[in-house]
KEZA-590933 format. One record per residue (C-alpha): x, y, z. Coordinates in nm, 4 decimals. Example, Ala and Ser with C-alpha at 12.3 -4.5 7.8 and 13.67 -1.06 7.14 Angstrom:
! residues 2
<tise><X>1.2300</X><Y>-0.4500</Y><Z>0.7800</Z></tise>
<tise><X>1.3670</X><Y>-0.1060</Y><Z>0.7140</Z></tise>
This chain:
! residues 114
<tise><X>0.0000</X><Y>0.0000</Y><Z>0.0000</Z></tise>
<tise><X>0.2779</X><Y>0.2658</Y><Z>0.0916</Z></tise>
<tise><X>0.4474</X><Y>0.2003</Y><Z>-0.2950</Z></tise>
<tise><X>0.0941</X><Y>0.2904</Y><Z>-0.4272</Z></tise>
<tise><X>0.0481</X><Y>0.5926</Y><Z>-0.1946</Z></tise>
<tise><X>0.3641</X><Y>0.7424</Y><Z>-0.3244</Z></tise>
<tise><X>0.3112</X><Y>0.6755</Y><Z>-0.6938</Z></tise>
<tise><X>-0.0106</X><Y>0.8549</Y><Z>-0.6426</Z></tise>
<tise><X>0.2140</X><Y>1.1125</Y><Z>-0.4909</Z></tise>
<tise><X>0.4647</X><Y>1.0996</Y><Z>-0.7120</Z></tise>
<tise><X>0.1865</X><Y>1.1316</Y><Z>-1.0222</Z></tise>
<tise><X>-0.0277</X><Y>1.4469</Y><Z>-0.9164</Z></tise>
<tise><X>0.2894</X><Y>1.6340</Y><Z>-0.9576</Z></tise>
<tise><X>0.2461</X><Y>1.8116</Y><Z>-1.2939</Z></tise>
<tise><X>0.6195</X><Y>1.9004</Y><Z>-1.2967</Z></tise>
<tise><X>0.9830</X><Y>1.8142</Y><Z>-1.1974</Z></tise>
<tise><X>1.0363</X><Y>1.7614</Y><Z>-0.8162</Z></tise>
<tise><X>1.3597</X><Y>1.6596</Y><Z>-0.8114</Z></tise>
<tise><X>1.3967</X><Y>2.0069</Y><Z>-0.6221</Z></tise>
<tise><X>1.2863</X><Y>2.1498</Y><Z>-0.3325</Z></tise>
<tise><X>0.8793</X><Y>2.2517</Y><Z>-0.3894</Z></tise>
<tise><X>0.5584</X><Y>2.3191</Y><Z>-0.1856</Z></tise>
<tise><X>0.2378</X><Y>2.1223</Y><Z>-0.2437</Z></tise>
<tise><X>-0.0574</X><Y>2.3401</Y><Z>-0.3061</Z></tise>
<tise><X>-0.3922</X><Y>2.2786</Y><Z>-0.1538</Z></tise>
<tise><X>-0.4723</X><Y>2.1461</Y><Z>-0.5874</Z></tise>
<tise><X>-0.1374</X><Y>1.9121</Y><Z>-0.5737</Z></tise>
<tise><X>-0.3055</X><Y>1.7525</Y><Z>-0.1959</Z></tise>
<tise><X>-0.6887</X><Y>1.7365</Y><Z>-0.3876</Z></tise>
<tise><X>-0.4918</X><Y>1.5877</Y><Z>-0.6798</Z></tise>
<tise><X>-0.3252</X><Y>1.3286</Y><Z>-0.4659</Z></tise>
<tise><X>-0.6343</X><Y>1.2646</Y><Z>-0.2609</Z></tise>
<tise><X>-0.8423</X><Y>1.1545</Y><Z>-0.5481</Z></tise>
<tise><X>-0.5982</X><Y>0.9555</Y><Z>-0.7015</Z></tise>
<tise><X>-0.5682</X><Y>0.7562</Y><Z>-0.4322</Z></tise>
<tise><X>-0.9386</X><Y>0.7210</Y><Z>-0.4615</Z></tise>
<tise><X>-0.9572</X><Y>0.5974</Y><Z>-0.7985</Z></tise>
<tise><X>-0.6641</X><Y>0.4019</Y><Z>-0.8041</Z></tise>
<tise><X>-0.4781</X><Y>0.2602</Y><Z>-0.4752</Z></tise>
<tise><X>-0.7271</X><Y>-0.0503</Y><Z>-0.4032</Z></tise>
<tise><X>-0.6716</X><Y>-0.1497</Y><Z>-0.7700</Z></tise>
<tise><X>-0.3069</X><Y>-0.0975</Y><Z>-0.7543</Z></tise>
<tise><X>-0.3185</X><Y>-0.3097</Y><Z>-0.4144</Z></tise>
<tise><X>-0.5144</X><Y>-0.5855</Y><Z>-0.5571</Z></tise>
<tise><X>-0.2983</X><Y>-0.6013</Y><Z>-0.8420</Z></tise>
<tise><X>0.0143</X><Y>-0.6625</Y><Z>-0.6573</Z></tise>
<tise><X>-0.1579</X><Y>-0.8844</Y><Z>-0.4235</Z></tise>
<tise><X>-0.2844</X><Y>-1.1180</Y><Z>-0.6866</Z></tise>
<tise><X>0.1008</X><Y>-1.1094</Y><Z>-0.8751</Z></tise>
<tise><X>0.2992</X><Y>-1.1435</Y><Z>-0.5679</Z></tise>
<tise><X>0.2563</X><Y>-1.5743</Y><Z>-0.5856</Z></tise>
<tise><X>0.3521</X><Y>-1.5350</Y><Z>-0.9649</Z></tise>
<tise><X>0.6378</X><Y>-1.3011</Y><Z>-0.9662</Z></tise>
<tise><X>0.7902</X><Y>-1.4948</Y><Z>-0.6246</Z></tise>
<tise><X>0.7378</X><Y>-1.8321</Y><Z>-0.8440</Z></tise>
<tise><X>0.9563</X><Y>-1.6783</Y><Z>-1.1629</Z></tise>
<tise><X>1.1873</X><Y>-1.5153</Y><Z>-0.9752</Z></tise>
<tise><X>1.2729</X><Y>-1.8910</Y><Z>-0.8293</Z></tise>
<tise><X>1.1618</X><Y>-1.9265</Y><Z>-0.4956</Z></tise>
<tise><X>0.8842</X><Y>-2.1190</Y><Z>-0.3506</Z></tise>
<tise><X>0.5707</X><Y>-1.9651</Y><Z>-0.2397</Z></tise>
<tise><X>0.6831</X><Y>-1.9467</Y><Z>0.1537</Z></tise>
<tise><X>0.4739</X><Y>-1.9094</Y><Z>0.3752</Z></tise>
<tise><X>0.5766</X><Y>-1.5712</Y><Z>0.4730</Z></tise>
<tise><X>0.4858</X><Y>-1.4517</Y><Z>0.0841</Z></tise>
<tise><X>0.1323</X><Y>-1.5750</Y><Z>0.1416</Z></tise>
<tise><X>0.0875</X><Y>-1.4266</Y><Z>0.4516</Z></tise>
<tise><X>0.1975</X><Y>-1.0839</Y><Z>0.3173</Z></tise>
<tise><X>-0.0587</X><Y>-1.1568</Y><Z>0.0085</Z></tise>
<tise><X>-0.2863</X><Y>-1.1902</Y><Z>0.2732</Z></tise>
<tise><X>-0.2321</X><Y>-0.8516</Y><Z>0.4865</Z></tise>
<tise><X>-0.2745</X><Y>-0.6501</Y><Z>0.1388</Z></tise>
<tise><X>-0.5059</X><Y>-0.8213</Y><Z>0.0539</Z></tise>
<tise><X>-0.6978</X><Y>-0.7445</Y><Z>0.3346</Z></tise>
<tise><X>-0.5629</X><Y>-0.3686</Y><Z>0.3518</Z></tise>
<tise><X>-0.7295</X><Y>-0.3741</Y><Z>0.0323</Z></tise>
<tise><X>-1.0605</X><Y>-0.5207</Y><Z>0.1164</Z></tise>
<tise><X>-1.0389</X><Y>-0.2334</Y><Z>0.4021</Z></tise>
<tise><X>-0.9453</X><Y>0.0343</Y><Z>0.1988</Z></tise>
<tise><X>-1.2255</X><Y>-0.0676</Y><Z>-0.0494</Z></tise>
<tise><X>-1.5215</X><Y>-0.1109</Y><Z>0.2265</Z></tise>
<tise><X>-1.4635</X><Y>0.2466</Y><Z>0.3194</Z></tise>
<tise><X>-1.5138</X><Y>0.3663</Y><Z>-0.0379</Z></tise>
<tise><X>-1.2180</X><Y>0.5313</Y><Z>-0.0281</Z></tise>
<tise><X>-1.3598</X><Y>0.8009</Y><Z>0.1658</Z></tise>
<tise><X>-1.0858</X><Y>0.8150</Y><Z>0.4341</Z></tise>
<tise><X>-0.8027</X><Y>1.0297</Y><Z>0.3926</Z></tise>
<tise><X>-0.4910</X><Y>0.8169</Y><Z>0.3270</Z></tise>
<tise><X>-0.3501</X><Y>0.8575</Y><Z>0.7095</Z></tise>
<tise><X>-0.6994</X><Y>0.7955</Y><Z>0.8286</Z></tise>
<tise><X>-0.7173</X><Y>0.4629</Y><Z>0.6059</Z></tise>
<tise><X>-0.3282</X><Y>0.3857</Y><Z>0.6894</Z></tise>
<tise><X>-0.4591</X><Y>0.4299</Y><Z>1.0426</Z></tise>
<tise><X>-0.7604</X><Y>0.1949</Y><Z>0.9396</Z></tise>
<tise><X>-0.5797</X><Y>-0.1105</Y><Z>0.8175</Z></tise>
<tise><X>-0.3065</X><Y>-0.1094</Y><Z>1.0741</Z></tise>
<tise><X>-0.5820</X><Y>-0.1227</Y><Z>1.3224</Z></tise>
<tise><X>-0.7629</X><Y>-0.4674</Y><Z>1.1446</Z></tise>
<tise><X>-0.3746</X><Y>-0.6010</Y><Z>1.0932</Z></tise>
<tise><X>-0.2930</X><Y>-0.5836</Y><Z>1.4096</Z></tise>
<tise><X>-0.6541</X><Y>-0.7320</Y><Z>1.5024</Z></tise>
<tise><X>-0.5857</X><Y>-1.0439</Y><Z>1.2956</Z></tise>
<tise><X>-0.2506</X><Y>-1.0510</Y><Z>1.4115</Z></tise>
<tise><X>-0.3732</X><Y>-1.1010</Y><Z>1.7788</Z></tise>
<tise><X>-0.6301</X><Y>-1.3077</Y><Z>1.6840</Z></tise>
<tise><X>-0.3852</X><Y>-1.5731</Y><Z>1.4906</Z></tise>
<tise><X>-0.1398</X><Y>-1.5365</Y><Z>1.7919</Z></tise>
<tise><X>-0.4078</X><Y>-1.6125</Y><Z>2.0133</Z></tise>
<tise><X>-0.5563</X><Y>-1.9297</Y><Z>1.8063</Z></tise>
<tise><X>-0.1346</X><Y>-2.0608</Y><Z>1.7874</Z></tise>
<tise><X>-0.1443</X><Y>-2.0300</Y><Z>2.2173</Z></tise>
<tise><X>-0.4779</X><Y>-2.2174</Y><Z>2.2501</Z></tise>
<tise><X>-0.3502</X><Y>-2.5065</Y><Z>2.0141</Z></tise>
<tise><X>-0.0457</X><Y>-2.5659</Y><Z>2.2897</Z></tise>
């Protein structure tokens, strides 16, 4: 999710930023929307090519891959449930919240099986 939040970033600029600039309140409505329209797609995307691209570039599919397939996938799903009508720190806020929950939860399940 934070590679798509910065090529949303990085494409609302209209110009070179490879100096120092300031982001004007049309640059931040720019960048809002695009995450909008585009940063669940971009997330689901990834998620659903991250098996494929671990598989050609000649590893297995560990289980720590699927497990990360799984967390964007679901910061997807969370991202996309909203409607995209958080504002990206609100929705970074959002999915860390539901990670964490599921993290706990799994940790949990692991202790009651000893």
């Amino acid at each position: 999710t934070d590679l798509g939040v910065v090529l949303c970033h990085e494409l609302a600029h209209h110009g070179p930023t490879t100096s120092s600039h300031v982001h004007s309140p049309e640059f931040y409505q720019e960048f809002h929307d695009l995450c909008r329209r585009r940063l669940a797609g971009f997330v689901s995307r990834a998620v659903s090519l991250l098996p494929k691209a671990a598989t050609v570039a000649g590893r297995k599919e560990a289980k720590r891959y699927l497990k990360a397939a799984d967390k964007l996938a679901l910061a997807a799903r969370a991202f996309t449930e909203t409607g995209g009508r958080l504002t990206t720190a609100a929705a970074a806020a959002a999915v860390t919240a539901i990670v964490e929950r599921e993290d706990k939860a799994e940790k949990a399940a692991r202790k009651a099986k000893k």
